[in-house]
VOVEXLUM-62684 format. One record per residue (C-alpha): residue in three letters; x, y, z. Coordinates in steps of 0.02 Angstrom, whole numbers, padded with zeros to 5 digits, always signed. Layout:
# VOVEXLUM-62684
AlaXYZ...
//
This chain:
# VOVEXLUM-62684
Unk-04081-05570-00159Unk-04003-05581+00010Unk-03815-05506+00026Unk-03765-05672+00144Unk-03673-05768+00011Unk-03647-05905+00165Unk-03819-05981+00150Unk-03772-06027-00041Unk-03619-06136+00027Unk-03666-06295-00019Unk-03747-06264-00170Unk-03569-06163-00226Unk-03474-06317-00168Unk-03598-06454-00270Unk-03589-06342-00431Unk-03390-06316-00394Unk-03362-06503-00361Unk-03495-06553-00519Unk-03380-06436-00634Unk-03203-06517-00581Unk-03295-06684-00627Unk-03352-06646-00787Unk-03169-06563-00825Unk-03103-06737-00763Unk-03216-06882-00803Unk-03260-06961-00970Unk-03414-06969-00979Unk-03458-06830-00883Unk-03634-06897-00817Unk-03583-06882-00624Unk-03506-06707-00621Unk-03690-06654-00735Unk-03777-06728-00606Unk-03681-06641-00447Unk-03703-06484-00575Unk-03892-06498-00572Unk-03896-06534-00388Unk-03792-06377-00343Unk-03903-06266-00456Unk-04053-06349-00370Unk-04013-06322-00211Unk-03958-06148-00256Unk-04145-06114-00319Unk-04219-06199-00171Unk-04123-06096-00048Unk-04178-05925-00147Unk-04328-05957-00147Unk-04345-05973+00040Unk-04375-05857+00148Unk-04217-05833+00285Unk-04217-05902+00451Unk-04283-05756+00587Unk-04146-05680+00659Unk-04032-05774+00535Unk-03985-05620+00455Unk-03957-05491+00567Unk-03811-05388+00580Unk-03654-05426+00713Unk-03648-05349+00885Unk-03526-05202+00894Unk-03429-05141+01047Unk-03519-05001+01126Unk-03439-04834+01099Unk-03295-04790+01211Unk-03279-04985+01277
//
């Protein structure tokens, strides 16, 4: 598991957006559906690998400057 939460954006805002639906709507069909898409795309981004050089670290100031 990677520790960049930022790459699981979208699928946090589908499965966010899915739940408010289902709290809302009656019947619930669309937020289920936005809820399986956010979950989806959560498992499709795990299970690729990360971008090169997508996760390296930020540049620091060099000692002293």
């Amino acid at each position: 598991m990677t520790a960049n939460w930022r790459r699981y954006r979208p699928a946090i805002w589908l499965s966010m957006l899915g739940i408010a639906l289902i709290l809302v709507l009656n019947p619930p069909y669309i937020g289920a559906a936005l809820l399986g898409a956010g979950i989806g795309i959560g498992l499709r981004i795990w299970r690729r690998p990360p971008a090169r050089g997508a996760e390296r670290p930020a540049r620091r100031r060099p000692p002293g400057g």
